[in-house]
N, C-alpha and C positions, 0 to 999 in steps of 0.2 A: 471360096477364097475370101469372101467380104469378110464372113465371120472371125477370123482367122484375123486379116489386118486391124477388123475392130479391137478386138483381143488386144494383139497387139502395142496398139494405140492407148491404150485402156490403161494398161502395165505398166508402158512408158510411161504413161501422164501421171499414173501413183508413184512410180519409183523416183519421179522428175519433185514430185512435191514433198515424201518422203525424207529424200537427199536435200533439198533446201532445209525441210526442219532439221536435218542434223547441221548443216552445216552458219543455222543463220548462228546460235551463238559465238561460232569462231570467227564469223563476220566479225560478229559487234568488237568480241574481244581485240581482231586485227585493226579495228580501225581505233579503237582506244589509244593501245599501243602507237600506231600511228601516229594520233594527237600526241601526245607523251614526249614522244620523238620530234615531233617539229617545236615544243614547247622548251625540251630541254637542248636543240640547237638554236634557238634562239636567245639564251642565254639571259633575257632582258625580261621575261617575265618571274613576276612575283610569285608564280608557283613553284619558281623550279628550283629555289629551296626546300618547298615542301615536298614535294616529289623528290629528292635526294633524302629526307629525311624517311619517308614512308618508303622508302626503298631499301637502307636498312634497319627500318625495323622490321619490315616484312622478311628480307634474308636470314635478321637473327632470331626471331621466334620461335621458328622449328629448331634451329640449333642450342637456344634454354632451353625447350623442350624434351628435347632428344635428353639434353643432359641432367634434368630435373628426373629425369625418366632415369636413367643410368643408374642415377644416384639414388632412387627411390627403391629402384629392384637389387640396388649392393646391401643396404638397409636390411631390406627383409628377408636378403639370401642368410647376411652375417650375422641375424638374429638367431 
């Protein structure tokens, strides 16, 4: 029966350490976010222009993308 709960023990503590590495980057990312969050309710600091700024260019990127993309594949269909 030792054997057995050692095993056990053993599992746990890989899977226990495993599960932290996946989980530390959604850590970090949540507490960014977080920061972000208390920065842009406070209204009074000097980033939260830039962070409204960095927030749509990050939103429109993909969507020039997407659409440089559209435009590039109607080109080469209509050739």
């Amino acid at each position: 029966m030792g054997a057995g709960s050692d095993a056990a023990k053993q599992a746990g503590s890989r899977y226990r350490r495993a599960w932290a590495r996946i989980v530390r980057p959604v850590r970090k990312l949540e507490s960014e976010v977080h920061h972000l969050h208390e920065v842009e309710q406070e209204g009074e600091s000097g980033e939260a222009p830039f962070i409204a700024i960095l927030g749509i260019v990050l939103f429109l990127i993909p969507i020039f993308l997407l659409m440089l993309g559209l435009a590039l594949a109607a080109y080469y269909l209509a050739r």
